[in-house]
C-alpha positions in Angstrom: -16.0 11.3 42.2 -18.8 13.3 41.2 -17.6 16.1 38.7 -18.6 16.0 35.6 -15.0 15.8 34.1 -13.3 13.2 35.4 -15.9 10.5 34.1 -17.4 9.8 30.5 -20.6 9.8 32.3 -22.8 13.3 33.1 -24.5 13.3 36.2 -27.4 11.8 34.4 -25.9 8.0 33.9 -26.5 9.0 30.2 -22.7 8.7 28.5 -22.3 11.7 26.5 -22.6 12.7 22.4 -19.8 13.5 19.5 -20.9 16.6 17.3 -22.2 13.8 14.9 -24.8 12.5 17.3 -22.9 9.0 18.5 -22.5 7.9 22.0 -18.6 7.9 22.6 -19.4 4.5 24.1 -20.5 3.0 21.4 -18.2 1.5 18.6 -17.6 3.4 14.9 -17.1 1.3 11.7 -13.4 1.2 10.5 -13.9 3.7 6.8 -13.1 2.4 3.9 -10.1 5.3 3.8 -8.8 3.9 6.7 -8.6 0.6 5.1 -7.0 1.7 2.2 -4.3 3.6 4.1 -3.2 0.8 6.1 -3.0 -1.5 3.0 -1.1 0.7 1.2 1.7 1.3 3.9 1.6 -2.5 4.2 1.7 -3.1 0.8 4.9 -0.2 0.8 6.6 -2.0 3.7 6.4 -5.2 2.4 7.5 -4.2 -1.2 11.1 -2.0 0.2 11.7 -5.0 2.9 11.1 -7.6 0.5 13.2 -5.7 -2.6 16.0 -5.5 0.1 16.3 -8.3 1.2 16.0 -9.9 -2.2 18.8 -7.7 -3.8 21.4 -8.3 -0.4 20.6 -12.1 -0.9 20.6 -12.4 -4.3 22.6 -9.7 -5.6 25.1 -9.3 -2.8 24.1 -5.8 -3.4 25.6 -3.2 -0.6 24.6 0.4 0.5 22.5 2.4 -2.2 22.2 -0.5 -4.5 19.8 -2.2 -2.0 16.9 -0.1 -2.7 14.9 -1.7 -5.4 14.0 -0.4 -9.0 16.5 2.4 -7.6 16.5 3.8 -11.1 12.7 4.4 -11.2 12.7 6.1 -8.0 15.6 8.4 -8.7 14.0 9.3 -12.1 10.2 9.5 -10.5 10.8 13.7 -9.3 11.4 14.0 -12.8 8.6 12.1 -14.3 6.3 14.4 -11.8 7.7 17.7 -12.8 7.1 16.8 -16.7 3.5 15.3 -16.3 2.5 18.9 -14.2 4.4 20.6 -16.6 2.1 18.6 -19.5 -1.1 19.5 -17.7 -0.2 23.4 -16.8 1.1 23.7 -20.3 -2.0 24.5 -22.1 -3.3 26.6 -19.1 -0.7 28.8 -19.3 -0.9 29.1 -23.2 -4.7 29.8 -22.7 -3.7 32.6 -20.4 -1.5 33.8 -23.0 -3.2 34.5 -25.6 -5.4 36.6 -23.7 -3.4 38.9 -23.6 -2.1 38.3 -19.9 1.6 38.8 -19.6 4.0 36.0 -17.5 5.2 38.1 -13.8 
């Protein structure tokens, strides 16, 4: 085969460049965001299959009641809407009193 597309190599042996200047041959560091991302889904994963199984086990707990802290996580939407709503607040008061009127 000696078209240019069906081989990482050109026509000059040399392989070829990303936009940032690195060899697609050679190998990139794993970032630290990447690091973080898959500890945090492990971390998650390990904290619902864990709560689970301890509250089926230990709590003979069925259906809904298996999820753990489930009162945290049915309040959490509104713990989120009330800490924007703390932030926006003086924003919008700001914006008031300049005279802007609310659409």
């Amino acid at each position: 085969m000696t078209s240019s597309h069906c081989c990482l190599h050109d026509y000059t042996g040399v392989p070829p460049t990303t936009s940032s200047g690195r060899r697609f041959s050679e190998k990139t560091p794993i970032s630290i965001g990447t690091i973080l991302s898959i500890s945090f889904f492990l971390v998650l994963i390990t904290y619902v299959a864990g709560g689970v199984c301890f509250m089926r086990y230990h709590h003979n707990a069925t259906g809904r009641d298996l999820v753990p802290n489930l009162e945290l996580w049915t309040m959490l939407p509104g713990l989120i809407k009330g800490g924007v709503l703390f932030v926006i607040q003086p924003c919008r008061r700001r914006l008031e009193s300049r005279g802007y009127e609310q659409m």
